[in-house]
N, C-alpha and C positions, 0 to 999 in steps of 0.2 A: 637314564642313569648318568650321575655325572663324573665326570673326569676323574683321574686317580691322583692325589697328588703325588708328583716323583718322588720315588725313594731312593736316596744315595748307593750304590752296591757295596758293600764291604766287601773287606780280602780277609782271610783268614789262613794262615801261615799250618799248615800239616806235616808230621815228620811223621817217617817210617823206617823200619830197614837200620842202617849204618848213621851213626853220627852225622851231621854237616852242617853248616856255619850257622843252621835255623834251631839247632837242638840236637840233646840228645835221643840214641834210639831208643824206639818203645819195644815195651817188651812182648813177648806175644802171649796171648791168655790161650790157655787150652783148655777146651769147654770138658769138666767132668759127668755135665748132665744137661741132656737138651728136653725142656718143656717135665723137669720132673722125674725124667728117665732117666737111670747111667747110662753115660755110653759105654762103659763096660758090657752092660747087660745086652746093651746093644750089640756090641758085636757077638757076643756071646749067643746070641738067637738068630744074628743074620751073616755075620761071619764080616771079614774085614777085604777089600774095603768096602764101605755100607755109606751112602746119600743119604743125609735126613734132611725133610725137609717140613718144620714146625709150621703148622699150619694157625698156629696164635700168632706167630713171628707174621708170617703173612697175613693176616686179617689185622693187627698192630701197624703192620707200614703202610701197606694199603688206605687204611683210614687217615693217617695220619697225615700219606701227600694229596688225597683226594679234601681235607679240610683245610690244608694249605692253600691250594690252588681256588679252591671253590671260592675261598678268603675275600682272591683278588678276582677272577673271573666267577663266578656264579653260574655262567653256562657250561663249564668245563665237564666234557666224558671222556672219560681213559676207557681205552681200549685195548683187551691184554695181547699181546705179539705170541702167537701159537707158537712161531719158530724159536721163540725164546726155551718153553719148556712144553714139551706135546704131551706130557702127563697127565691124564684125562682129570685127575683128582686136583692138581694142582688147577688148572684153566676153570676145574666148575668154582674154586674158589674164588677165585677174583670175580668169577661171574655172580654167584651168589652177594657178590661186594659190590655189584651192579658194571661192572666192567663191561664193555663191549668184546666183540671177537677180531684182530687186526689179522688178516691172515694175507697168504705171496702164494699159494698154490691150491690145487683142487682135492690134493690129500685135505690140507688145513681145513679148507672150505668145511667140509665134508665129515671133519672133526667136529669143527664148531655146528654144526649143523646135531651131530648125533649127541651133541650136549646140551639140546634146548636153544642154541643162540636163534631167532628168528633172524632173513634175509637183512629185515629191516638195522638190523644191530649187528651188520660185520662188514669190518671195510677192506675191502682188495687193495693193497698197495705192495705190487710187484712191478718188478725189471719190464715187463710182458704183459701191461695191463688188460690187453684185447683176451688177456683168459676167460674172459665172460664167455667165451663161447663154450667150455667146459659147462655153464650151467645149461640144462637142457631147454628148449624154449618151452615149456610149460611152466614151470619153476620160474624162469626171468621174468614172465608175465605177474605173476603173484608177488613175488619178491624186485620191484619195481623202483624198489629204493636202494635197491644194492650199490655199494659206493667202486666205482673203479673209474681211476684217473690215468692218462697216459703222460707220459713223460712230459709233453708238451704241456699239457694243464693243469700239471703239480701242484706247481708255485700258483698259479692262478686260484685252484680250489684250495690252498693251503691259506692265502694269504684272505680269502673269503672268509673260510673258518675263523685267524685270527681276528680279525675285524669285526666280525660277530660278537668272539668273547670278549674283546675290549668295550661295546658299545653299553 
């Protein structure tokens, strides 16, 4: 594979909030209906206040930075952060998007696990990476690929990966 040629980074100037010397304020949109639904109705069936969370919206962004990335690296796996959102519907989505499992503990693990993620497809990166011993040694033996780094070898195993997707 050869080289990329550089691309220059742009800057891109964003205003929010209150006036200041870059623009005026934007105004803020209030969403009357998410994916088709009022959110009238919405509260009205789930009571206020009520999370929605549009699972087109996320199968949309999803594709759209995994097509980005792929663009430039072609090896690229995204991996979804359980600790982000442990909402079991939510995590089978990105999975079903081909997402890996990124988890930091043995609840997480153990999520990703009762959601189909195989050993081979979830990577440990906590504070406390010797948590491998949380998995039971029959399980560590099958799942042989489980990824856990210690602080020491971070950067090392980080900077491995990058090097790979750039080649």
């Amino acid at each position: 594979m050869e080289k990329k040629k550089y691309e220059r980074p742009t800057i891109v100037r964003h205003t929010a909030g209150f006036g200041n010397k870059f623009g005026r304020a934007q105004k803020s949109r209030i969403k009357k209906e998410i994916d088709g639904v009022l959110v009238k109705d919405l509260i009205r069936h789930h009571g206020s206040p009520v999370f929605v969370f549009s699972e087109k919206t996320i199968r949309t962004n999803f594709r759209r930075a995994l097509n980005t990335f792929s663009a430039r690296y072609p090896k690229v796996q995204f991996a979804w952060s359980y600790k982000t959102n442990y909402l079991d519907a939510v995590c089978r989505i990105f999975h079903q998007e081909g997402s890996w499992a990124e988890v930091v503990s043995e609840f997480e693990y153990e999520m990703a696990r009762r959601n189909g993620i195989s050993g081979e497809k979830i990577i440990y990166n906590g504070p406390y990476s010797q948590s491998l011993l949380f998995i039971p040694p029959s399980r560590r033996a099958r799942e042989s690929t489980w990824t856990t780094m210690t602080n020491s070898t971070f950067w090392k195993g980080y900077q491995k990966i990058l090097k790979s997707l750039l080649m």
